[in-house]
TITORZA-665373 format. One record per atom (N, C-alpha, C): x, y, z. Coordinates in pm, whole numbers, plus 50000, padded with zeros to 5 digits. Each point is the difference from the previous one (the first is absolute). Last residue first. Layout:
N
XYZ/...
END
This chain:
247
908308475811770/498635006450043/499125003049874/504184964150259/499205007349824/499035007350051/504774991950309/498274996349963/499895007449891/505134979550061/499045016249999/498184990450001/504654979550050/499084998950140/499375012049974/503645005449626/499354989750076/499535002750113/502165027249724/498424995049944/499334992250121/504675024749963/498725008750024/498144994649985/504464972849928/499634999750161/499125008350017/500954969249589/499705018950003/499644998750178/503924962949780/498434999550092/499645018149993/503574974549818/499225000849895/498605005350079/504384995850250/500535009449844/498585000649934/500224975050401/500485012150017/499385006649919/500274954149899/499245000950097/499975015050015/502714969849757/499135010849968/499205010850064/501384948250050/501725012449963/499505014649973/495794972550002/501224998550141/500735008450012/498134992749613/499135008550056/500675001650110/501664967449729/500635017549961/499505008350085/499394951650085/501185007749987/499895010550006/496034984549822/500425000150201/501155001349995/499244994449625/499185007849999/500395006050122/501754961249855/500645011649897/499335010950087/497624960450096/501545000250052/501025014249987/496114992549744/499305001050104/501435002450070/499024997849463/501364992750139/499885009050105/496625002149629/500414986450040/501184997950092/500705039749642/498504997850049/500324981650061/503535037250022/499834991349954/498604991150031/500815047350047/500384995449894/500244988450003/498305018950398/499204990149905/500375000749876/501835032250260/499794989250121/498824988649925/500915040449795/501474996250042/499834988250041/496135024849960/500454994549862/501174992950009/498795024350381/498994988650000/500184993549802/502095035950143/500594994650055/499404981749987/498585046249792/501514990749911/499944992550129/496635020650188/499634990949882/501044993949931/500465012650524/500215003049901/499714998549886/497594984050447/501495002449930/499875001349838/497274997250542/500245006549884/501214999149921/496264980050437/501215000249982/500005006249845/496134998450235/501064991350126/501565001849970/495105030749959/501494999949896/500544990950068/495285006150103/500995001450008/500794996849896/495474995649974/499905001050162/501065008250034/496294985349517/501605002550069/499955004950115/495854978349894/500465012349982/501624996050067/496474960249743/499675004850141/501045016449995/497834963949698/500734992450119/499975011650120/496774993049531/501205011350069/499764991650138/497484985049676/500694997449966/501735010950057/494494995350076/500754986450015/501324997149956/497675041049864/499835002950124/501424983750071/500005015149487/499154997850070/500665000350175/501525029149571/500334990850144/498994996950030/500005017849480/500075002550138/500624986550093/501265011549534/499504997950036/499785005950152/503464995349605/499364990050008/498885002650092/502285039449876/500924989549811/498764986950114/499355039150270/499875003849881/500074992749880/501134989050461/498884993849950/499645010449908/504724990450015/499125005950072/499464995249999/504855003249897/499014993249965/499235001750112/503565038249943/499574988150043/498694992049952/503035041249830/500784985750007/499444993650089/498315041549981/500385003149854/500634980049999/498625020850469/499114995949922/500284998149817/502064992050510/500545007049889/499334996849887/497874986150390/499755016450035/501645003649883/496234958549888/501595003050079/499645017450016/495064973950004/501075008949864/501384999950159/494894979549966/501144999650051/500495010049910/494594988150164/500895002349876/501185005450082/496254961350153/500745010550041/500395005549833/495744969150209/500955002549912/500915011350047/495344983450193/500954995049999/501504999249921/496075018749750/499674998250139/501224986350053/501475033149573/498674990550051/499924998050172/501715044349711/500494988150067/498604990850061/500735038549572/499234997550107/500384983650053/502015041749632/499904984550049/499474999750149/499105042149619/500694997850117/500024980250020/497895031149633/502094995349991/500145001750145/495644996549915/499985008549976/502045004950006/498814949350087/499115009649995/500585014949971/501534948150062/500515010049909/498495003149984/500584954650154/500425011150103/499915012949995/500274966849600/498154998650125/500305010750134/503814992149738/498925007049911/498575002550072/504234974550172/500075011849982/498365010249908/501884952149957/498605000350108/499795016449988/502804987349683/498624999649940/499164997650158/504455008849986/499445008249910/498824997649950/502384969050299/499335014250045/499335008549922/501894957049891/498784998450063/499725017350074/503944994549737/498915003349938/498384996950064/504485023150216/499624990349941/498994996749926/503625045949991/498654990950087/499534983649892/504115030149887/499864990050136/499174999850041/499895026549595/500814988749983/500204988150089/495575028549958/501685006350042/500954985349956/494365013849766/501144986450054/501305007650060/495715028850052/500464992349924/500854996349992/496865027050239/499314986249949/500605002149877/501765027150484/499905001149825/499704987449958/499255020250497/500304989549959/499845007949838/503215023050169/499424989750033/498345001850070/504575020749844/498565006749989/499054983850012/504914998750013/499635007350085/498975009449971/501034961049816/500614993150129/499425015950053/499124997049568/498994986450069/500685003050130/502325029049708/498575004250008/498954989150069/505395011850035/499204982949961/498645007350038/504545039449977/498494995950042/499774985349958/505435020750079/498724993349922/498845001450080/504294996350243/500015011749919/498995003949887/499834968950469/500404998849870/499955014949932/499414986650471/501464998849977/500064997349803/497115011850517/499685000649817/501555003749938/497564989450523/500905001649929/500174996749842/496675008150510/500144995649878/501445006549914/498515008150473/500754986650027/500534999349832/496345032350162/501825003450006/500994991249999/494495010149869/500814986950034/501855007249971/493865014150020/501935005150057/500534987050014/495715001949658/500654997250075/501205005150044/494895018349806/501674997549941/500214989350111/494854998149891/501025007450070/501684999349962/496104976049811/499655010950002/501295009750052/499564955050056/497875006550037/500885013749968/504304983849993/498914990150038/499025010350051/504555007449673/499065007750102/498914985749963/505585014849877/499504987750050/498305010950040/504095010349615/499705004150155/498954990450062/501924997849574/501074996950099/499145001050118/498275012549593/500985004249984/500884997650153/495484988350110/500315013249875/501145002750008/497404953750204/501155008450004/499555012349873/496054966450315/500655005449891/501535006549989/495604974650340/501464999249973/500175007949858/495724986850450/500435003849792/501525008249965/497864966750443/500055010349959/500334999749804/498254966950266/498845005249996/501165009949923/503084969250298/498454999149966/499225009049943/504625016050036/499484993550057/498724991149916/505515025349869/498504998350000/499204992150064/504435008050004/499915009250002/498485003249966/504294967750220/498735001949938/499585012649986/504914982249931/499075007350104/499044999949969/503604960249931/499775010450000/498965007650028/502814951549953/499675007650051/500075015249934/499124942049917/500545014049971/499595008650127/501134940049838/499265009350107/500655017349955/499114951549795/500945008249978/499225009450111/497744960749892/500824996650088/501205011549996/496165003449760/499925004350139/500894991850035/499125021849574/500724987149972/500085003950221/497295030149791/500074993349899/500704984449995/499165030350346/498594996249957/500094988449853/503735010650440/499925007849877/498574990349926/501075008150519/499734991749925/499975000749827/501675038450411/498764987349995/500624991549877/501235042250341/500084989449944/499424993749951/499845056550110/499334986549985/500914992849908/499125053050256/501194988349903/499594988550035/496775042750055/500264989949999/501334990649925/496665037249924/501535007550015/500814988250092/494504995350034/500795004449864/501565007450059/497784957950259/500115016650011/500025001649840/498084952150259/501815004849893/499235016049982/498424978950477/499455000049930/501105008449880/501084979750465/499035013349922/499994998349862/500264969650545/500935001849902/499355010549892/500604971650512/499445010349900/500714999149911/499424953850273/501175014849991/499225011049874/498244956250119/500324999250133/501365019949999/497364975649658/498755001850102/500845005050143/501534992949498/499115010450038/498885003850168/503704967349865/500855016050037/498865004850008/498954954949840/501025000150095/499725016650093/498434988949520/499514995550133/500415002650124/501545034749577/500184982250075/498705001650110/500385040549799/499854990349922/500324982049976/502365049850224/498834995450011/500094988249887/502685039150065/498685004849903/499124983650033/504295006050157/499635017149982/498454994349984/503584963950088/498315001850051/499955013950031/503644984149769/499244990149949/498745005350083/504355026949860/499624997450132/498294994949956/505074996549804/499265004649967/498744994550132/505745010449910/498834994550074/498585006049957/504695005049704/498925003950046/499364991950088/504175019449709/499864983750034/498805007550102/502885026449567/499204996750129/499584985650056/501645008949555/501254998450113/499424999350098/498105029749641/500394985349967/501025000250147/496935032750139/501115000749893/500064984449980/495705035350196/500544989250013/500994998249850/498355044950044/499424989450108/500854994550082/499965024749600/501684998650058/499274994050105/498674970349693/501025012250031/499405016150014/497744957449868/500255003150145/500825008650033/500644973949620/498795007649978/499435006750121/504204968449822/499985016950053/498495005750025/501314946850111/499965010249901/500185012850055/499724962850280/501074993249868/499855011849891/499304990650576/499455006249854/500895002049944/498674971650373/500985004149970/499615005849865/497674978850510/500455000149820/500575005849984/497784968950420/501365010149967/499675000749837/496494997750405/500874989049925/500755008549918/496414996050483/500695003749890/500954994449908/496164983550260/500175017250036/501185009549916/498174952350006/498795004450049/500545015449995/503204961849891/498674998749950/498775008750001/504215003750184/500335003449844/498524993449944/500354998350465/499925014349972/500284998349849/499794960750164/498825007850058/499825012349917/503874971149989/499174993249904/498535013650042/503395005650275/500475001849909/498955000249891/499184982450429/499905018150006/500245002449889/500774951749977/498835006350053/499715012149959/504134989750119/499884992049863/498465004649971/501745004650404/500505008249939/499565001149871/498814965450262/499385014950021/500235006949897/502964962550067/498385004749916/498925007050032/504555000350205/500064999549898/498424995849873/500394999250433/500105010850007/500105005249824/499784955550166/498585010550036/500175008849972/503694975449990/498894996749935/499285008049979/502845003650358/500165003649860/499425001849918/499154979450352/499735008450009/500135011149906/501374953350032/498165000949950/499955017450039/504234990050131/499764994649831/498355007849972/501334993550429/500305013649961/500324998349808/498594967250281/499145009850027/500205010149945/503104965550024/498474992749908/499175018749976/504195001250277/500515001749856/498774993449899/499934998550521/499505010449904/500415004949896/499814959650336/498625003449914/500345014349926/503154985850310/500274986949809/498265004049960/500975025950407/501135004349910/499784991649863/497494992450384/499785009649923/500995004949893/499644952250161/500075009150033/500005012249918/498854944450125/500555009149897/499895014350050/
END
């Protein structure tokens, strides 16, 4: 037999191989390093826009077996944009900025944000209501807001010293940077530590919010969906957004 009839076997299995590898590297990296989201609200604005599509980068901060031994990694910052795990219903995943650590003491006056004491510079924040919510922006206020939950309003209390909220050990406090329209840990709570995935990386891709309404008026027809986005392709994509890093 000759080299020639051995190599349509060989070059199959080579395929193969190549092809699970591939498969592999794939399964690897969406397991261990990153993973895609997409933010579905305004509360991130002007940040992050409904429409964004996001790589989120899984070994910032550590906390696998795996990553911690073999790649650095630092420790969640305050001024921090953070994925994680929503506390209340965790298979819903949120994003937004931490803004309180371990130990520190958190309060708002009339909007303005100050931890242990100090104001905060935050040039990112956006206040889009025409109205004061005396709970949302003098915070913490010990009493019922319409959208906090009720297991909070009564952990909330044990936290609540001299009207500052003091973050437990291992705990984060969150707030959207469009602070008048985002659910926080003001209405449910802190972040535990075990429950943030990891820091936006990039913009992979951006479109339009009417567009992304366009492209799922018919809820369930996936088919429908991919069409339009396709035929679309051009017209709905913010080219100023995309392949942007988050900082």
């Amino acid at each position: 037999m000759t080299e020639a009839e051995h190599r349509p076997g060989v070059d199959w299995l080579t395929s193969l191989q190549s092809l699970l590898t591939t498969v592999v590297i794939a399964v690897f990296v969406i397991t261990f390093v990153v993973q895609a989201f997409q933010i579905p609200s305004e509360s991130m604005e002007n940040t992050l826009l409904i429409g964004d599509y996001l790589l989120v980068d899984k070994l910032r901060y550590g906390g696998g077996a795996f990553s911690d031994h073999i790649i650095p990694y630092r420790p969640v910052r305050r001024g921090d944009i953070v994925v994680f795990h929503y506390p209340v219903n965790p298979s819903q995943h949120f994003v937004k900025r931490v803004v309180g650590l371990p130990g520190d003491r958190v309060r708002l006056i009339q909007g303005k944000v100050y931890v242990n004491g100090n104001p905060l510079t935050e040039p990112y924040v956006r206040h889009s209501a025409s109205y004061p919510d005396l709970y949302r922006d003098d915070f913490p206020q010990l009493t019922n807001a319409q959208e906090e939950t009720a297991s909070w309003a009564v952990q909330m209390k044990k936290w609540v010293e001299n009207k500052q909220l003091i973050i437990p050990e291992g705990s984060y406090f969150v707030m959207g940077d469009n602070r008048d329209v985002s659910s926080d840990s003001r209405y449910w709570g802190f972040v535990p530590r075990e429950n943030i995935i990891g820091r936006p990386l990039l913009i992979y891709w951006s479109v339009s919010a009417n567009d992304e309404i366009s492209a799922s008026s018919r809820p369930g027809d996936k088919l429908y969906h991919f069409a339009y986005v396709l035929s679309h392709l051009f017209q709905i994509t913010r080219w100023n957004r995309t392949f942007r890093l988050i900082s």
